[in-house]
C-alpha positions as CSV (number, residue, x, y, z in Angstrom):
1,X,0.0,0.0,0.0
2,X,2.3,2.2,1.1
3,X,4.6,1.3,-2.4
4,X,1.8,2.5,-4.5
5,X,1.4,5.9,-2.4
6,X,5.3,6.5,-3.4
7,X,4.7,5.4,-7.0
8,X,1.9,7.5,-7.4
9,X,3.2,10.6,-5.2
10,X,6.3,10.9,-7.8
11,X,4.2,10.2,-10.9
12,X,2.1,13.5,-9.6
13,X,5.0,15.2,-9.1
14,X,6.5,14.2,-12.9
15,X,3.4,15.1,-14.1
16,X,3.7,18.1,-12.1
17,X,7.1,18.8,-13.1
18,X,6.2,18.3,-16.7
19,X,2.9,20.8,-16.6
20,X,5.7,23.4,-15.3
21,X,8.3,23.1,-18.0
22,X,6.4,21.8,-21.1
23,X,4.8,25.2,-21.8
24,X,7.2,27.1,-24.0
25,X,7.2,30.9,-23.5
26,X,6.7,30.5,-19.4
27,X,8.9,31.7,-16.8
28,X,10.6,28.3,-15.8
29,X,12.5,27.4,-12.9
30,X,16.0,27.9,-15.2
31,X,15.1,31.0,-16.3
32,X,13.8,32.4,-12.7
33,X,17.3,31.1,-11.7
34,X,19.0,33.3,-14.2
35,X,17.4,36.7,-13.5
36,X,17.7,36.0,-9.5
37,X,21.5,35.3,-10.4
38,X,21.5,39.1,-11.8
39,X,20.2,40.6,-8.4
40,X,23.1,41.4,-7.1
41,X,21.5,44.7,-4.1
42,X,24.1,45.1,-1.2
43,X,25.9,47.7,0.4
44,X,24.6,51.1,-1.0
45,X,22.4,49.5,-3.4
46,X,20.4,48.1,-0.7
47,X,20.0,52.0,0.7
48,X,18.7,52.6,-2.6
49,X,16.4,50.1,-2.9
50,X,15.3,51.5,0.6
51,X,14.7,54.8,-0.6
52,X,12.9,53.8,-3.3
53,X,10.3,51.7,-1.1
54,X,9.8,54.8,1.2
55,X,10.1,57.7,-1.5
56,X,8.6,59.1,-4.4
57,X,10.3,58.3,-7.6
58,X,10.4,62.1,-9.2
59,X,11.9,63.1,-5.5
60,X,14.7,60.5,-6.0
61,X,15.4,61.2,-9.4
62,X,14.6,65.0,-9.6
63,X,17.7,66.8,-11.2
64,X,19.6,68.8,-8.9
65,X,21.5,70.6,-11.4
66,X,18.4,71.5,-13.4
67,X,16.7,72.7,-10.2
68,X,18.0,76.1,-10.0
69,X,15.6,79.6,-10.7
70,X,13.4,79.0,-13.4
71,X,14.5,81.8,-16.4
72,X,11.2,83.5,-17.0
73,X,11.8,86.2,-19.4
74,X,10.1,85.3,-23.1
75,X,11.1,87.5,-26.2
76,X,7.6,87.0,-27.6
77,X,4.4,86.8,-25.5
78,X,1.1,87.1,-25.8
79,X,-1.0,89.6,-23.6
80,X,-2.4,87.7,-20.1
81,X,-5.3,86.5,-19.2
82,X,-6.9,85.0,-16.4
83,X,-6.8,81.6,-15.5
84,X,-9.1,79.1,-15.7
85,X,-9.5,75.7,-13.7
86,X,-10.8,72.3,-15.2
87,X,-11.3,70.8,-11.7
88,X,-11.7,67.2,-11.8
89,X,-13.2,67.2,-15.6
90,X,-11.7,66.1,-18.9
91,X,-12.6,69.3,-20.5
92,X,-8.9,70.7,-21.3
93,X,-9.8,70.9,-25.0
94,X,-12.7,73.4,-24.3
95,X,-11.0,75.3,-22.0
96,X,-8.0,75.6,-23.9
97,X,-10.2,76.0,-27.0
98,X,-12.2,79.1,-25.1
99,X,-9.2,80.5,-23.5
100,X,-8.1,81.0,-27.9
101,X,-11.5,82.3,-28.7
102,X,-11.1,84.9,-25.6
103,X,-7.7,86.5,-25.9
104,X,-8.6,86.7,-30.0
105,X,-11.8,88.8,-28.4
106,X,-9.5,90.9,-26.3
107,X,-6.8,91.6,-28.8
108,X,-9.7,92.7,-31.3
109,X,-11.2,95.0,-28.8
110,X,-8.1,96.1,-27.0
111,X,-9.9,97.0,-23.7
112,X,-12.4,94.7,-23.6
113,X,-12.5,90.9,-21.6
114,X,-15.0,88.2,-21.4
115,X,-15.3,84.8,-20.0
116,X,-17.4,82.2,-21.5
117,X,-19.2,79.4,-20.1
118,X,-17.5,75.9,-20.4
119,X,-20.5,74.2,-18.5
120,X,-23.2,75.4,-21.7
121,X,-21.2,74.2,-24.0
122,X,-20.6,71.2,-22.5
123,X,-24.2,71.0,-21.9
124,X,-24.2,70.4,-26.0
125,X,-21.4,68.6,-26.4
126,X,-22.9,65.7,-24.1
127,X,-26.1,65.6,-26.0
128,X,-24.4,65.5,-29.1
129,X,-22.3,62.7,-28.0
130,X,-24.5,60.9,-27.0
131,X,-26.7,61.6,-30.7
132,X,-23.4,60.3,-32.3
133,X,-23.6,57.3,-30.2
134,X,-26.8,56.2,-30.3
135,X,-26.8,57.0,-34.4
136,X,-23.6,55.1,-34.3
137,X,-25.4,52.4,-33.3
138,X,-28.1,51.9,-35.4
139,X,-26.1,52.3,-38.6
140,X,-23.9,49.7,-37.7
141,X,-27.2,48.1,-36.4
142,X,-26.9,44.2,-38.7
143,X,-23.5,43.7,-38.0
144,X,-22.4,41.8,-34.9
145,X,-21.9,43.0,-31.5
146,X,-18.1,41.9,-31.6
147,X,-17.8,44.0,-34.6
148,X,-14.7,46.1,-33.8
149,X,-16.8,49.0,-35.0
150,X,-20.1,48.4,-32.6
151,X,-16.9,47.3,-29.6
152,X,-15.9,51.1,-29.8
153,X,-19.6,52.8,-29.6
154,X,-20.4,50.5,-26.7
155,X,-16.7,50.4,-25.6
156,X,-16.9,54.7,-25.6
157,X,-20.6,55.9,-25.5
158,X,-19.5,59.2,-24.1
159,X,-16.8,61.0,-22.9
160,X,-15.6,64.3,-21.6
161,X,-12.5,64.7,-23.7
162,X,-12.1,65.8,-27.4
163,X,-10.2,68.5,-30.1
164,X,-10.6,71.7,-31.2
165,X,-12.6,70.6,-33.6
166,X,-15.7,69.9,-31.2
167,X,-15.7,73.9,-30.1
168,X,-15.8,75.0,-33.7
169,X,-18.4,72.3,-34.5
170,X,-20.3,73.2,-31.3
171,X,-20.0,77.0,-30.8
172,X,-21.0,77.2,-34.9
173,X,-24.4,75.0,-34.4
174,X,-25.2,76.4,-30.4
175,X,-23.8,79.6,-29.9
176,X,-21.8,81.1,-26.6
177,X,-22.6,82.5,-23.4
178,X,-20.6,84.2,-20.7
179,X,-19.5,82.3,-17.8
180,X,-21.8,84.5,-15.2
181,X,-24.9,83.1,-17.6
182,X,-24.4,79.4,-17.2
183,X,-21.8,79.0,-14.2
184,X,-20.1,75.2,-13.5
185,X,-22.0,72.9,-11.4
186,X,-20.5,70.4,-9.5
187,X,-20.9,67.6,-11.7
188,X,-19.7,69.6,-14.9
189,X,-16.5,69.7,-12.4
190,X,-16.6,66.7,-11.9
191,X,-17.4,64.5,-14.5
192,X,-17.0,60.8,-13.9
193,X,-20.1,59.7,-12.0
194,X,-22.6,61.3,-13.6
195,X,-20.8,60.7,-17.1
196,X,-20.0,57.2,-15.9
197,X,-24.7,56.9,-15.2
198,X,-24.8,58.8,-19.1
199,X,-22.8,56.0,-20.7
200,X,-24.4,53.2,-19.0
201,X,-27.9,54.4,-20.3
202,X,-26.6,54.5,-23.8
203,X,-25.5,51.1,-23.9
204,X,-29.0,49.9,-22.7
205,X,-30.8,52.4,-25.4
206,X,-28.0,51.3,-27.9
207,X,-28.9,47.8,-27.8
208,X,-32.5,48.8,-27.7
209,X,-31.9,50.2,-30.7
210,X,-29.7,46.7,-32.4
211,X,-32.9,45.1,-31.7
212,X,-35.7,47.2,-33.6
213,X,-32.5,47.3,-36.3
214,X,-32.4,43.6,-36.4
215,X,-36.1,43.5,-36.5
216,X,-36.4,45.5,-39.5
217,X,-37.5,48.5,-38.3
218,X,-35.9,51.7,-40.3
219,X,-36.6,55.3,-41.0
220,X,-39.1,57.3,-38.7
221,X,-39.6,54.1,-36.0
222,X,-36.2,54.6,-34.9
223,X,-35.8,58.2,-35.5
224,X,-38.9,58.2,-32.7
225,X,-37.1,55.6,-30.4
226,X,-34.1,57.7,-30.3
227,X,-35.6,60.9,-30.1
228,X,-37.4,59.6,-26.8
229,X,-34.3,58.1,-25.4
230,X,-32.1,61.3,-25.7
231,X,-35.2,63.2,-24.0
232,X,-34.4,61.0,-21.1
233,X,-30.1,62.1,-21.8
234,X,-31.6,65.8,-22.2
235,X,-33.1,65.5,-18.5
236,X,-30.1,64.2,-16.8
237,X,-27.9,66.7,-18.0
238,X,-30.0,69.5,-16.8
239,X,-30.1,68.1,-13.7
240,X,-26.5,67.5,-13.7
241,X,-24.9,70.6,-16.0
242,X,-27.8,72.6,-15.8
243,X,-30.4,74.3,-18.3
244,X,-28.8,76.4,-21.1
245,X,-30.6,79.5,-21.4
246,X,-32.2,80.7,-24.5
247,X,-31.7,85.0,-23.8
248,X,-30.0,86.9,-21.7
249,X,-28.8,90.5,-20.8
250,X,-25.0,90.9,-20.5
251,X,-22.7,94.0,-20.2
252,X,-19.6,93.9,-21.3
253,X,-16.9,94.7,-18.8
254,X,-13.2,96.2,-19.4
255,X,-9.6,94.4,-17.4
256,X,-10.2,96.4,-14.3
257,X,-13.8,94.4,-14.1
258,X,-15.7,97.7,-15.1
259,X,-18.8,97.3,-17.1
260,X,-18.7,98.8,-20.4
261,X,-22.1,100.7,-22.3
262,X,-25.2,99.5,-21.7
263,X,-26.5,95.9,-21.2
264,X,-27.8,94.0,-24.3
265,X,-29.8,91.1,-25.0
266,X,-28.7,88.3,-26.6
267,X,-28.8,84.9,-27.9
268,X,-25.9,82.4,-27.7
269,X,-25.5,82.5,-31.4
270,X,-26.1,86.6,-31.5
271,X,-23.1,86.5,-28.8
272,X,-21.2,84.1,-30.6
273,X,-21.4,86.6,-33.4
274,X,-20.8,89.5,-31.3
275,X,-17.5,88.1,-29.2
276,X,-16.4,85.7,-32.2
277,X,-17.2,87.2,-35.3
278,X,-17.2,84.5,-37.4
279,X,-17.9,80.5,-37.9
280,X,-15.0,79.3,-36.5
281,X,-14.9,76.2,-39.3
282,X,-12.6,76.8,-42.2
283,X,-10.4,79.7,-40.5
284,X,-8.0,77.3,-39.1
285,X,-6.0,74.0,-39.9
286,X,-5.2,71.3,-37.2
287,X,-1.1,69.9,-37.2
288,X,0.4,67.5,-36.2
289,X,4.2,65.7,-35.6
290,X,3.5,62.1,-35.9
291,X,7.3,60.6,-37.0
292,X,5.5,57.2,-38.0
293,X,4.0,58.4,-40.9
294,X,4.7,60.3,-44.1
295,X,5.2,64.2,-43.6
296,X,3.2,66.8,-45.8
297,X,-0.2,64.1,-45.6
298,X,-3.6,64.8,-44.3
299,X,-5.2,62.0,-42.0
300,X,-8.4,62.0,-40.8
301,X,-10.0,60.0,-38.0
302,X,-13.4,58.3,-38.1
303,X,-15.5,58.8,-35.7
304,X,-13.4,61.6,-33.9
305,X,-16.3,64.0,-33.8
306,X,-18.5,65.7,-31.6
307,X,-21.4,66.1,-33.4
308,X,-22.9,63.3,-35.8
309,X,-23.3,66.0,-39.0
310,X,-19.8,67.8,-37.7
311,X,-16.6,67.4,-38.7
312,X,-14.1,64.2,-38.1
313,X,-10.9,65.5,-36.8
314,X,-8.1,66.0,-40.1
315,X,-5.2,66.8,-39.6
316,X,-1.6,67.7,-41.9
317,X,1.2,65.5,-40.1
318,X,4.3,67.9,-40.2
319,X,7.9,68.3,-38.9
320,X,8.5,70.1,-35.6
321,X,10.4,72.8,-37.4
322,X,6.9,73.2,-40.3
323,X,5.0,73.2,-36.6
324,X,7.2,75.6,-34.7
325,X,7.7,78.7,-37.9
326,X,3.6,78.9,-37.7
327,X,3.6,78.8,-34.6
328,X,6.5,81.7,-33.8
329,X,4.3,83.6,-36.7
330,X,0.7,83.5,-34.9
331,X,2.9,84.5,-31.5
332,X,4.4,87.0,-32.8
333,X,1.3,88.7,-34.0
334,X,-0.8,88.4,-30.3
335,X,-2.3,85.2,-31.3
336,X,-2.9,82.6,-28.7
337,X,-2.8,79.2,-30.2
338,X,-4.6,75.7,-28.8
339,X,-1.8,73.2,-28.4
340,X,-1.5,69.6,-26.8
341,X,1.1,67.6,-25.1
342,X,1.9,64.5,-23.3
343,X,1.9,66.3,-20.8
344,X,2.9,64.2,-17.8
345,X,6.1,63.3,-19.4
346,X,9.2,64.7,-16.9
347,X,7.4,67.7,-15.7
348,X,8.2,68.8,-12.3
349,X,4.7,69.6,-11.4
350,X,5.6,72.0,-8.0
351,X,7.3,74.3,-10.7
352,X,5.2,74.1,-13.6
353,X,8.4,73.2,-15.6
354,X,9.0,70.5,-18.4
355,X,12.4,69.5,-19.3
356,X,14.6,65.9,-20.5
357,X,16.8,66.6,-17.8
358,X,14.3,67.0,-14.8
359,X,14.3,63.5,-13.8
360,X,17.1,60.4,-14.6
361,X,14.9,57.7,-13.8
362,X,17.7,55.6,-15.8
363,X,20.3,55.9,-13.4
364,X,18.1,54.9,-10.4
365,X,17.2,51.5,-12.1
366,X,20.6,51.2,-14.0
367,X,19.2,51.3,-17.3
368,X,18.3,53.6,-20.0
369,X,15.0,54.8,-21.4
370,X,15.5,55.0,-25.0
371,X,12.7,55.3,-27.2
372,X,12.4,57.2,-30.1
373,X,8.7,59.4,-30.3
374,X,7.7,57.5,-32.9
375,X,8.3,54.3,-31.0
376,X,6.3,55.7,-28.3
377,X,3.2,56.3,-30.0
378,X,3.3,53.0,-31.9
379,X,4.0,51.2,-28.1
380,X,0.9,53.2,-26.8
381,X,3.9,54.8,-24.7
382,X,3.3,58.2,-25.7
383,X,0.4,60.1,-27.1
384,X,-1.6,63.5,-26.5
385,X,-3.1,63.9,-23.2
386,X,-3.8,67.4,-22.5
387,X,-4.3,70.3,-24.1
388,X,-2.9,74.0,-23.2
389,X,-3.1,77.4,-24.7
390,X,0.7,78.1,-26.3
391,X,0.9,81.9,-25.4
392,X,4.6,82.5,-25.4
393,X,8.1,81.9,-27.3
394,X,11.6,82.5,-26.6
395,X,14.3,82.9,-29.4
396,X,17.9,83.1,-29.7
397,X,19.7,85.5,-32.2
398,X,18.8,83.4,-35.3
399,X,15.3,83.4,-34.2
400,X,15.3,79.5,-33.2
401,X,12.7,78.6,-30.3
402,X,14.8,78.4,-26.5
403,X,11.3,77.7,-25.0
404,X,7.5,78.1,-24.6
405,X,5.1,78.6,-22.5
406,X,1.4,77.8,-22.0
407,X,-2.1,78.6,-20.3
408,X,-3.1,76.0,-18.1
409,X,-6.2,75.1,-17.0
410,X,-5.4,74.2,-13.6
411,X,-6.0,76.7,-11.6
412,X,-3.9,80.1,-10.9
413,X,-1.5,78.2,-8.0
414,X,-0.2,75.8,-10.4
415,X,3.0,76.6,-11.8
416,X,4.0,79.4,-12.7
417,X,1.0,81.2,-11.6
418,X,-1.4,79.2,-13.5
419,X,1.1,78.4,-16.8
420,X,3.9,75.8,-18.1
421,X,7.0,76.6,-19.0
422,X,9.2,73.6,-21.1
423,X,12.5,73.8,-23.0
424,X,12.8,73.2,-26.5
425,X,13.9,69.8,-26.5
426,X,10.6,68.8,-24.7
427,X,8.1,70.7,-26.4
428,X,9.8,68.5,-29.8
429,X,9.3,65.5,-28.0
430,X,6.1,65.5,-26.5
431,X,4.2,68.4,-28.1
432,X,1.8,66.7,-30.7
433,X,-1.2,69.3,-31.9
434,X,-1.2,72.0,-32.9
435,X,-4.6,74.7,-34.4
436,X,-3.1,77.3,-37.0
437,X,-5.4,80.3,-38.0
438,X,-5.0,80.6,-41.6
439,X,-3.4,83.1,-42.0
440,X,-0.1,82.1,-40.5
441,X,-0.1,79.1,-43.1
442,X,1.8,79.1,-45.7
443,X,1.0,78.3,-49.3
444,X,2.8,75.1,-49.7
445,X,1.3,73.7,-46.2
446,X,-2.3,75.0,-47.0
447,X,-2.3,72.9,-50.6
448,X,-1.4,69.5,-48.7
449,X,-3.2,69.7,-46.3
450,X,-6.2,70.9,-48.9
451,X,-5.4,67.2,-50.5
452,X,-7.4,64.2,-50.3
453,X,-6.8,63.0,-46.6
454,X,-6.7,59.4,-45.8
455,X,-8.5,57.6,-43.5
456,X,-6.9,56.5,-39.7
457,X,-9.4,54.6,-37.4
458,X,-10.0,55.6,-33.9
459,X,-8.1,52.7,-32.3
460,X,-5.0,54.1,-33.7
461,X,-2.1,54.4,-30.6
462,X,-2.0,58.3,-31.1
463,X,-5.6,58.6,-30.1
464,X,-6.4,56.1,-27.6
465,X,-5.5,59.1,-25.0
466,X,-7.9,61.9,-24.3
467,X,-6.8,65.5,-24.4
């Protein structure tokens, strides 16, 4: 008895064995063996590895030498403004996007300031949203539910993130209105859980909708259906965002807060008119420095919309230096410009600076971070995660960019009072967008990107990250 215990004990344990090391590709008992033998931590490496336990990684690895005063003088710069504060929202794009539209309002007028309201156009832009998704749905209503295409409606119903393209789509079809009109509630601060209550509403009305697709229904049947379902959409974001007014009086009011002439009414599209000027699509062109693919191209990205009859987002892929000459240009003539960034990359966040050298998180680990940027967006690595207002440049003698600096939209104690500075070599690396009024493109760049663009899918690595 006890004979056939042992026999059958080491059978489990060759069977065991063999489970353990039959699997090619696994971590086996060899190879573990091998990378222990490497660990070699004593002596002041094992004070390191202490530190590192009880310590924040930028702390340990934050540059000394590139810690000194922060050189704040910029040869070109852009009149201030205040700052504005996202709070805990994904709404960087519209902020940045409004912070543009004002300081072109103030450098028109001279004297004159305004502030618009993020929270009514937000308002729209979740409606709409939420009209592209459902819409979404029911035109790709016969194909499967593991179609990659249905994955990404149901996958992203709604979101708080987006481009430039979503103000001009939204401010041309809804108008403005000043921020006192429409002020931020505290869900349009902060977004996820009533966003998070949006989307899971949609995916019930969107397969709703697959079914009454599937059973044949088409035309005004559905057009009803949906119509009823983003009445029930239209009453959570009132309660949530608030009710965007129709008219309202407004005064205009000069820098020192001082109310200019006499109150007016208006509309948000008569203010729009009045503060703007002008539809905002077709007076600009949207750049951008991907290294993967061909310079001098125009992509554009399915789906990458606000509004179901908008615009997808197209954009010219350039060079940095292409990027950086416009850029200069619209500086140099007062003009704010909406930018965006991978923006977490090495910044020191207590001094609103972004530089290569502010952190060597290879020397702490003994090994070397060495991507190229075009690596890092194919490796979902790298990509464009927030977006800032580029208000200043500084230029050496030959009139080559030193560094930049941006509006942020984290409140006035952040950073430099509320803005970014980063060195040349970082804006290269992690700056990717960039909106160009007209005007400051030239001919050659406005004929490409005037060419037939081609098509890029939203799953693409450079826009799996929200601005």
């Amino acid at each position: 008895m006890k004979q056939t215990i042992i026999i059958t004990s080491m059978l489990a344990m060759a069977l065991t064995t063999s489970a353990q090391t039959a699997k090619e590709g696994g971590i086996s008992e060899q190879m573990l063996r091998e990378i222990q033998k490497e660990q070699k931590i004593e002596g002041a490496g094992q004070v390191l590895m202490n530190a590192v336990a009880g310590n924040s990684i930028d702390d340990l690895t934050r540059s000394h030498a590139n810690s000194g005063e922060l050189d704040t003088y910029f040869s070109v710069e852009t009149k201030k403004q205040t700052i504005t504060d996202q709070k805990q929202s994904g709404r960087c794009w519209m902020f940045s996007g409004m912070n543009v539209l004002r300081g072109d309002f103030q450098k028109r007028t001279d004297s004159l300031t305004v502030s618009f309201s993020q929270a009514y156009l937000f308002f729209w832009d979740q409606l709409e949203k939420a009209n592209l998704m459902l819409q979404g749905v029911i035109d790709t209503g016969t194909k499967p539910i593991d179609d990659q295409r249905v994955q990404f409606f149901f996958h992203y119903p709604i979101g708080d993130g987006g481009t430039f393209c979503g103000v001009a789509d939204l401010a041309d079809k809804y108008g403005l209105v000043p921020a006192e009109v429409m002020p931020e509630t505290f869900s349009s601060d902060n977004t996820n859980r009533a966003r998070a209550l949006v989307a899971s509403k949609l995916r019930e009305y969107g397969l709703q909708l697959r079914e009454m697709v599937q059973k044949g229904k088409k035309g005004s049947a559905l057009e009803k259906a949906k119509t009823r379902m983003l009445s029930q959409i239209y009453h959570m974001l009132q309660f949530t965002i608030g009710n965007p007014p129709t008219k309202f009086t407004y005064a205009f009011k000069d820098s020192n807060g001082k109310a200019v002439g006499e109150a007016k009414e208006y509309t948000p599209l008569s203010f729009y008119k009045e503060t703007v000027g002008k539809n905002l699509n077709g007076t600009f062109i949207m750049v951008m420095n991907d290294p993967r693919r061909e310079y001098y191209k125009t992509y554009e990205v399915e789906y990458d919309r606000h509004t179901y009859d908008g615009h997808n987002w197209k954009y010219l892929n350039l060079p940095m230096d292409d990027i950086e000459q416009m850029a200069i240009a619209a500086l140099k003539d007062g003009r704010k410009l909406y930018s965006s960034y991978d923006v977490a990359k090495f910044l020191d966040r207590k001094r609103g600076y972004a530089d290569l050298e502010n952190f060597d998180y290879g020397s702490l680990f003994g090994t070397t971070f060495s991507m190229s940027k075009a690596d890092r967006i194919a490796t979902f690595d790298s990509g464009s995660t927030h977006a800032m207002t580029l208000t200043a440049v500084d230029l050496d003698s030959k009139g080559k960019a030193k560094k930049w600096k941006v509006e942020n939209s984290w409140g006035s104690s952040w950073g430099q009072q509320g803005c970014m500075i980063m060195t040349d070599r970082w804006f290269r690396e992690f700056m990717f967008r960039l909106v160009v009024p007209n005007e400051y493109v030239p001919e050659k760049i406005m004929k490409a990107f005037q060419t037939q663009p081609v098509m890029v899918m939203p799953e693409d690595p450079l826009f799996q990250f929200d601005e």
